[in-house]
Kinemage of the C-alpha trace (Angstrom):
@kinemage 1
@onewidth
@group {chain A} dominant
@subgroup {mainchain}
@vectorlist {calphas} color= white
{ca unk a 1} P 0.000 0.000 0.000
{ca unk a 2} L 1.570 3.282 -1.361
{ca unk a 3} L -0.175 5.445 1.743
{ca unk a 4} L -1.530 3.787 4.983
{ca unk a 5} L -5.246 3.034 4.727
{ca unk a 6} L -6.829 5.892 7.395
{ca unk a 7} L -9.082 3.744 9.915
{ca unk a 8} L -11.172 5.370 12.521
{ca unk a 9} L -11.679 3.330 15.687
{ca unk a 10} L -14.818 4.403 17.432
{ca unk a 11} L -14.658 4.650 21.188
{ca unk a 12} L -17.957 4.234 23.013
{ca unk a 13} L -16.783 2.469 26.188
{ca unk a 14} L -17.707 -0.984 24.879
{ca unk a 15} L -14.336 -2.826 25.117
{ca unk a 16} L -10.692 -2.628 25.079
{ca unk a 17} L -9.098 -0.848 21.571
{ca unk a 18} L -5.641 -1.674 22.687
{ca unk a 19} L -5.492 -4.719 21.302
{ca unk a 20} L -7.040 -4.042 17.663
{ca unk a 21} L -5.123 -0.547 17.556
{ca unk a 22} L -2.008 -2.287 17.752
{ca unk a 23} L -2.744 -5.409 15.209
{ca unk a 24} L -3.603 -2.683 12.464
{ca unk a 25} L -0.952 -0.133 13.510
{ca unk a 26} L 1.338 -3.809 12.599
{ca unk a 27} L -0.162 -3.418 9.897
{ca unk a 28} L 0.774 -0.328 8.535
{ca unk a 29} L -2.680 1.198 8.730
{ca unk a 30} L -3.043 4.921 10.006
{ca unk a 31} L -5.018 4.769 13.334
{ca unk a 32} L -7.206 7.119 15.132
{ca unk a 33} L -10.198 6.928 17.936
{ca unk a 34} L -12.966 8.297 17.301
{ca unk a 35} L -15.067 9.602 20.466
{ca unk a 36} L -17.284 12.157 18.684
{ca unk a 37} L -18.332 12.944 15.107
{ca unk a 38} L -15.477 15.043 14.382
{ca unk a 39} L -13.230 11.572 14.711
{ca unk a 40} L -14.783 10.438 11.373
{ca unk a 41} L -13.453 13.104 9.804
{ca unk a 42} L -11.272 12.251 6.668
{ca unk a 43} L -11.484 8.006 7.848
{ca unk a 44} L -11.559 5.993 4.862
{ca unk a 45} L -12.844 3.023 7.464
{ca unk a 46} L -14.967 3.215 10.562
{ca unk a 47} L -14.142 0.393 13.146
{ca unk a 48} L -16.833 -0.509 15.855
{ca unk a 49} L -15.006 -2.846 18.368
{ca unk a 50} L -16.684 -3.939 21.409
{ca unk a 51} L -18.199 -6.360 23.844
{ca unk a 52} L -21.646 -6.269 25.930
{ca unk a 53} L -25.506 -5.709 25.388
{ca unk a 54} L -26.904 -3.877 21.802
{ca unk a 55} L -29.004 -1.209 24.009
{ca unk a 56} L -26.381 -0.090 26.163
{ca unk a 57} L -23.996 0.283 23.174
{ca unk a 58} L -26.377 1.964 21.256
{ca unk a 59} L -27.188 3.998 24.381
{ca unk a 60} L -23.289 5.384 24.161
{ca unk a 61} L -23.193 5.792 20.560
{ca unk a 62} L -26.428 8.102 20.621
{ca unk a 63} L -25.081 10.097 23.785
{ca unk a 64} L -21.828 10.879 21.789
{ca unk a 65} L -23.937 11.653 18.248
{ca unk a 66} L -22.270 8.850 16.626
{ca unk a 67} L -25.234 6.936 14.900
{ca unk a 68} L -26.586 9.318 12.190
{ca unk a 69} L -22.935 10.116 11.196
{ca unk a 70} L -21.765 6.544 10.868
{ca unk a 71} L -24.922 5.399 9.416
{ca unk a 72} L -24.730 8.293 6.852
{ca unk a 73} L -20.826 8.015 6.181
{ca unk a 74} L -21.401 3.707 5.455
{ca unk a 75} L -24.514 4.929 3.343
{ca unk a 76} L -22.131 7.213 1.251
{ca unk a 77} L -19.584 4.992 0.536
{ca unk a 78} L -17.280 4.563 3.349
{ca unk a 79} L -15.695 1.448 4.471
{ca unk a 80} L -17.741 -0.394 7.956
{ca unk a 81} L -15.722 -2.747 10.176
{ca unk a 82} L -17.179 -4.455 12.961
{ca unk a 83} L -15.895 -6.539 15.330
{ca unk a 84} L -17.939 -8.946 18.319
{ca unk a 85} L -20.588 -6.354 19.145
{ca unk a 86} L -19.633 -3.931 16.438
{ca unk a 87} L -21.175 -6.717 13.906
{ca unk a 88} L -24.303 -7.293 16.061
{ca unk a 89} L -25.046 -3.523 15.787
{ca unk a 90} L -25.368 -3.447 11.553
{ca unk a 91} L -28.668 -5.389 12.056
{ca unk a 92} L -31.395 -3.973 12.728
{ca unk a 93} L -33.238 -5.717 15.965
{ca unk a 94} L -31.359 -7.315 18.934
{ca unk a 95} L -33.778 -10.073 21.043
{ca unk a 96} L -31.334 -9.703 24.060
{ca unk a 97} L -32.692 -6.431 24.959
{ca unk a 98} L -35.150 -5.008 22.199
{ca unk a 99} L -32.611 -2.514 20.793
{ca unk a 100} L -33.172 -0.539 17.701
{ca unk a 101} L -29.457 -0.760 15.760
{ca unk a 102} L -27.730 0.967 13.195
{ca unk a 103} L -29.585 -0.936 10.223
{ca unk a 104} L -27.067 -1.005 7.828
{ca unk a 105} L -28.314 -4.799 7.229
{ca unk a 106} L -31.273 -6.835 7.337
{ca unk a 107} L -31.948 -9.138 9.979
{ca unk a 108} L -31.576 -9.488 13.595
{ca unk a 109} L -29.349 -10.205 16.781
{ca unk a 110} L -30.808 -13.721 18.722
{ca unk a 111} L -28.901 -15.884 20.881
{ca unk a 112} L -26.500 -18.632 19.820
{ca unk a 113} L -29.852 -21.424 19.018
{ca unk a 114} L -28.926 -24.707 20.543
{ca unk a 115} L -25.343 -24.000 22.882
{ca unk a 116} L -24.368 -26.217 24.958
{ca unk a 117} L -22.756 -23.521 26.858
{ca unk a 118} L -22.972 -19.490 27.068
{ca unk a 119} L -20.853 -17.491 26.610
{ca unk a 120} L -19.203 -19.096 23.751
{ca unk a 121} L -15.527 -18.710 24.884
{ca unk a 122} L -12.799 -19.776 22.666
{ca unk a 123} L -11.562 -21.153 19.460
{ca unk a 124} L -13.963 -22.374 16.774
{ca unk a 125} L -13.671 -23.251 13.153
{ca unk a 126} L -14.963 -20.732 10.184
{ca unk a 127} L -16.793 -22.556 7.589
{ca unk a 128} L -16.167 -21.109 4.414
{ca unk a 129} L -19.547 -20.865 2.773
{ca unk a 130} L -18.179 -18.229 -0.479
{ca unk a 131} L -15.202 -17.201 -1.513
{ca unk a 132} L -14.081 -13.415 -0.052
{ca unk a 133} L -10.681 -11.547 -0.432
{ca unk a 134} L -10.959 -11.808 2.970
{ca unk a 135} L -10.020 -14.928 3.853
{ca unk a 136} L -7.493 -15.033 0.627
{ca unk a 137} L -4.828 -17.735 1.902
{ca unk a 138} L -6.432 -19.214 4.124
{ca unk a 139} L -8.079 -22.921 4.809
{ca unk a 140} L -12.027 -24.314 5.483
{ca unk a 141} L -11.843 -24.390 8.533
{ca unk a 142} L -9.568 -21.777 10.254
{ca unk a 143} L -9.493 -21.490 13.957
{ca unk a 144} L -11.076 -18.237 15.008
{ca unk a 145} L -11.319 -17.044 19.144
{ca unk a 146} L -15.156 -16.182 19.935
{ca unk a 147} L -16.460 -14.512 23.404
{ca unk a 148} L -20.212 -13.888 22.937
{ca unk a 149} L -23.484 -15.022 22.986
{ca unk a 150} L -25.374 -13.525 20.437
{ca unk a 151} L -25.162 -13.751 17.163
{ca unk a 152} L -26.309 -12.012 13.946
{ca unk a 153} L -29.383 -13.645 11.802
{ca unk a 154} L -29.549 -12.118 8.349
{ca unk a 155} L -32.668 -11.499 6.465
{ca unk a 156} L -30.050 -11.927 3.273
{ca unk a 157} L -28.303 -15.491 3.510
{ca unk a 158} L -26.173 -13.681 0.475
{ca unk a 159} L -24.529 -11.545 3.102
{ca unk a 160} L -23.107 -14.179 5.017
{ca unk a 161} L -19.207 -15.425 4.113
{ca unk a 162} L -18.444 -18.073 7.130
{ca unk a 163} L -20.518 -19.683 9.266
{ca unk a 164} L -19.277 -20.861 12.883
{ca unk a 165} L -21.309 -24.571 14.825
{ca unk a 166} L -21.527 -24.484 18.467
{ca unk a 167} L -24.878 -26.761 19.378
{ca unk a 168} L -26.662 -24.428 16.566
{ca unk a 169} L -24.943 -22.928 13.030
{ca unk a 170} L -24.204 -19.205 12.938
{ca unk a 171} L -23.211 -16.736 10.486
{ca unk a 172} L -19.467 -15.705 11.566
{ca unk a 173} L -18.357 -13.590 8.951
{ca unk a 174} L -20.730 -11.460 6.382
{ca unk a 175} L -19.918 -9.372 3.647
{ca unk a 176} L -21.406 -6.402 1.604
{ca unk a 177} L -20.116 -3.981 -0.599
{ca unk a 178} L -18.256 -1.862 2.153
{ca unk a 179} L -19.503 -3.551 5.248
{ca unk a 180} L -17.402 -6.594 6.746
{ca unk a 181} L -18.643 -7.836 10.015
{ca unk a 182} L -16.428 -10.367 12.436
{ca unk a 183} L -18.434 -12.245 14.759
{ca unk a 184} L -15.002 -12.963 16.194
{ca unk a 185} L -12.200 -11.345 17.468
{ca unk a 186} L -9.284 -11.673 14.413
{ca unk a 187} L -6.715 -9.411 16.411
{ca unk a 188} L -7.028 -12.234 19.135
{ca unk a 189} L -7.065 -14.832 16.492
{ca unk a 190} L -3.462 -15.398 15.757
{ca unk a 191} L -1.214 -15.372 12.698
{ca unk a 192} L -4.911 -16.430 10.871
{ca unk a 193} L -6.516 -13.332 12.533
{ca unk a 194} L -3.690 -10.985 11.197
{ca unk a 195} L -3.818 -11.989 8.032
{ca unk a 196} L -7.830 -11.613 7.878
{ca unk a 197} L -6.865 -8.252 8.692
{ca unk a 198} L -4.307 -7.666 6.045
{ca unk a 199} L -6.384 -9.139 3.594
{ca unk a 200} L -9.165 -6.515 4.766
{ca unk a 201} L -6.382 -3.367 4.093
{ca unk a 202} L -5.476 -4.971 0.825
{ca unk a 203} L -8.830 -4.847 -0.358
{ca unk a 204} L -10.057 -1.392 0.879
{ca unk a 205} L -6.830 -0.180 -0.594
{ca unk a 206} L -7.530 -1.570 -4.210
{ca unk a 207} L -11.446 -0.339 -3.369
{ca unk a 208} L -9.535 3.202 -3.436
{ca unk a 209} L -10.445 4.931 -6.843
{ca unk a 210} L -13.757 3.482 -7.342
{ca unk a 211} L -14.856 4.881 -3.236
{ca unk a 212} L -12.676 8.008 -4.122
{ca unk a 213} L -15.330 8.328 -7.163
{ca unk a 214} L -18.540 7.344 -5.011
{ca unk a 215} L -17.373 10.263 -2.708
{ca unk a 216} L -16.513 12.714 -4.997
């Protein structure tokens, strides 16, 4: 990449950014945090991190202005990454608490159907279900590390990449145009994780002329 892909981390108290900060900074991406609308600002990606309950993080995001600008910026052309939580929120409805969500997708949030145990804790497999620069390189069946108990349930069974089994199947990893979503945690998941991550800057950064035209 001839100049560092500019990602925005957004910071609503929902989790720990150390951890993703420093993967992409690896990476050679340009990182910021993003507390308030002005953090946006010039981001050709917006990362939503996080771990907890859809209302509460919602609840944060609203106090600090954050969902009309994201929604509008992902609706203009700009690059979406979520991560745990941060994919839950694209939907629309969450059953754990009734929240309203960003609804950059369609479909809803329900718990994991059939676990033998909650919270799913640990490393699963990804079940490749169509092919996606993302996980260019790498095997059916690459470990991934999960913490959560929700999961998302799209209305569009086009959106969805991987899918994840633990008592019931989930969708794991979903895809459209600019919007990636990781039901797990890839800066967590090893030399697998990192490279899910490089493969997401290589693709944003060969996405650059044609979302420099959609924003022009």
């Amino acid at each position: 990449m001839s100049e560092p892909i500019r990602v925005a981390v957004v910071d609503y108290g929902a989790g720990n950014l150390v951890s993703i900060r420093n993967a992409l900074r690896q990476l050679g991406a340009d990182v910021s945090v993003a507390e308030s609308p002005d953090g946006l600002t010039g981001a050709e990606v917006i990362l939503v991190p996080g771990v907890g309950a859809s209302e509460a993080a919602m609840g944060r995001l609203r106090r600090q202005r954050l969902v009309e600008p994201i929604v509008e910026r992902v609706r203009a052309g700009t690059w979406y990454i979520g991560i745990c939580l941060g994919l839950q929120l694209l939907f629309e409805t969450s059953h754990e608490d009734g929240a309203q969500m960003l609804g950059l997708l369609t479909g809803d949030v329900e718990v994991i159907p059939d676990a033998p145990s909650l919270p799913h804790i640990g490393w699963n497999r990804l079940e490749i279900q169509r092919p996606y620069p993302v996980l260019e390189g790498l095997a059916d069946g690459t470990p991934a590390y999960f913490v959560h108990s929700y999961v998302p349930v799209p209305a569009d069974p086009e959106v969805v990449v991987a899918e994840t089994e633990h008592g019931g199947r989930f969708a794991s990893l979903v895809a459209r145009e600019r919007i990636l979503g990781f039901q797990f945690h890839p800066e967590r998941s090893g030399s697998d994780g990192l490279r899910m991550l490089r493969n997401t800057l290589t693709l944003i950064a060969a996405d650059r002329p044609v979302a420099a035209e959609v924003g022009a």
